[in-house]
N, C-alpha and C positions, 0 to 999 in steps of 0.2 A: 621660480623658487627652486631654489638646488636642494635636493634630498642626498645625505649621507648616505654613503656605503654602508655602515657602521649599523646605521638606523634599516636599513635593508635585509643585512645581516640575518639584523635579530628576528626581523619579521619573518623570515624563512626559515631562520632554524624553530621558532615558537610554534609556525603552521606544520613543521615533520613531525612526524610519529616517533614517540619513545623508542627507543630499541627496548626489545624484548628479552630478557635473559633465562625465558623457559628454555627446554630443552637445548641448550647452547653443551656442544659436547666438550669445549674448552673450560665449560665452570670448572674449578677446582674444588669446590664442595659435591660435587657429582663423581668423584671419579672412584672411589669404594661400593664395590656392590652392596652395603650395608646401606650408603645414602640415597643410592637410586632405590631400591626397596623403599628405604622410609618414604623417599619421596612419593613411590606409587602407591602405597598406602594411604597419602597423605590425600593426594588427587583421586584414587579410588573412592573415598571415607566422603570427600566432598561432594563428587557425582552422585551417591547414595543419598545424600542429606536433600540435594536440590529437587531427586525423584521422589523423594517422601514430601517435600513440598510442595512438589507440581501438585500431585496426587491429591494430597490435601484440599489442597485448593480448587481440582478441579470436578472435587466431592460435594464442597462448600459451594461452589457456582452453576453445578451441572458440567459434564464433558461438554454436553455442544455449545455452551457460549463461552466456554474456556478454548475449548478447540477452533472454534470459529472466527474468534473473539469481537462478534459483533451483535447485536443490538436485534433480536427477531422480531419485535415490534417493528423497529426502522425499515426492516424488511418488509412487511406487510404494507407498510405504509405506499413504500416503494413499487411493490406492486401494481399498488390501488393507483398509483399515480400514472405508472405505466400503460395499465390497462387506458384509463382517461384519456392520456396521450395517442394511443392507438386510435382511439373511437373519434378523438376531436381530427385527429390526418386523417384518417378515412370520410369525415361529414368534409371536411378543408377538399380532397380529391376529389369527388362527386359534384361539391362548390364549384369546383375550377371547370370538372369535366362539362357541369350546365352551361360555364360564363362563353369559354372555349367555344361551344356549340352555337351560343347566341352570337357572339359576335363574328363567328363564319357566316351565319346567318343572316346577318345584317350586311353585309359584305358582299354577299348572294344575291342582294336586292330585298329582301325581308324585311320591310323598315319596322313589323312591329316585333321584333327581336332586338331590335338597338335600345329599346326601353332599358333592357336589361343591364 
């Protein structure tokens, strides 16, 4: 199957990234100290608006599950499993460290350790 150039093309230009025309010092709308003022007012006004709705928000959810942004339940849970996980490797190591024993054991001549 022969695939077009054409059709390749577009695929790589549609997968690049937009050019960006912030701070580009060629705009010619930028070049008055009147409209870079407006502008940093512009960008100033909207940092302001986004900190007043963090805030907001993270008044309405609590800091720590805004800040964290995860689930303390899930965490508890998580723990509880982890511990579990500890305790059943540590019963599992002891497990192995008995089988180990026995079958050196048996190995030794011990035939009533081969049971094991």
């Amino acid at each position: 199957m022969k695939v077009s150039p054409f059709i390749c093309a577009a695929i790589a230009a549609a997968m690049m990234p937009a050019v960006a025309l912030a701070d580009d010092p060629h705009d010619p709308t930028m070049r008055s100290p009147a409209a870079r003022a407006r502008d940093r007012a512009m960008t100033r006004q909207l940092n302001l608006d986004e900190m007043a709705r963090v805030r907001q928000r993270d008044a309405r959810n609590g800091w720590r599950a805004a800040r964290a942004g995860r689930n303390y339940a899930a965490d508890d849970e998580y723990a509880a499993r982890s511990r579990d996980y500890v305790h059943d490797r540590q019963q599992y190591e002891r497990d192995m460290a008995d089988w180990r024993r026995a079958v050196a054991a048996c190995r030794a001549g011990d035939y009533s350790a081969c049971d094991n």
